[in-house]
Phi, psi and omega in degrees: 000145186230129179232147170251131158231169160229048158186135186329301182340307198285311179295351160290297166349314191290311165318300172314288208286005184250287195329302182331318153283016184239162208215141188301155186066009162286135171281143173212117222248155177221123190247158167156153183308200176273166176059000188305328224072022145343284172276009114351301203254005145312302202276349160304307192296334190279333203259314171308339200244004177065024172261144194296305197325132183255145216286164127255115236262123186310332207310337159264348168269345151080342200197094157246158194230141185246145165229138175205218212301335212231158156272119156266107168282078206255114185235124190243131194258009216263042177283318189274140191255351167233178122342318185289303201297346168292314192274007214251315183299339198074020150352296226283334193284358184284356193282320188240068203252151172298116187105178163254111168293091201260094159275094169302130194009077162286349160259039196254341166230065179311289205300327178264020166271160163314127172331336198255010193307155169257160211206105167249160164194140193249132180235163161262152120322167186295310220246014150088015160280163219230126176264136195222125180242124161215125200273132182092015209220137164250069203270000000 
């Protein structure tokens, strides 16, 4: 499935109608460059799961964990260059986790995530608009 926004607004949105769909113990890994919106659409998923708290992006706390309808768990990699140093972090117990696990660049430990990962990816566009592909997601 493929979605557009042209505006944080929109990438919120999205966020929200994607939390609806999400169920404890889902992985949900979100890859795109910097500034793409990731985490735009963390604080969508989060606002979606009824959580208050205002989201932030984890890159120096490597792991913040939220609570609302869902325990949400936002983990942003992209400080670690392995797999060892994730799992050196406890990375690895969010995988098979209580709640839903929300990864910023997720594909620096592509292989050892679960088959059943949900896959979001954001590319901008030239006019700077956010193309957003998800895989695993029925909305």
């Amino acid at each position: 499935m493929i979605e557009r926004s042209t505006s944080v607004e929109q990438t919120l949105a999205l966020g929200r109608r994607i939390a609806q769909t999400l169920e404890s113990g889902q992985v949900v890994a979100l890859s795109g460059g910097l500034g793409a919106g990731k985490t735009v659409l963390a604080k969508g998923i989060a606002a979606g799961l009824g959580i208050v708290d205002d989201v932030v992006s984890p890159s120096f706390t490597l792991i913040q964990s939220y609570e609302g309808r869902l325990t949400l768990n936002h983990l942003d990699l992209y400080r670690l260059d392995s797999i060892e140093e994730f799992e050196m972090i406890g990375g690895d117990e969010y995988l098979d986790p209580d709640g839903v696990t929300l990864i910023e660049w997720a594909e620096k430990i592509q292989e050892i995530l679960p088959e059943d990962t949900k896959v979001i990816t954001i590319t901008i566009e030239e006019n700077l608009d956010r193309t957003i592909e998800l895989k695993g997601f029925v909305i």
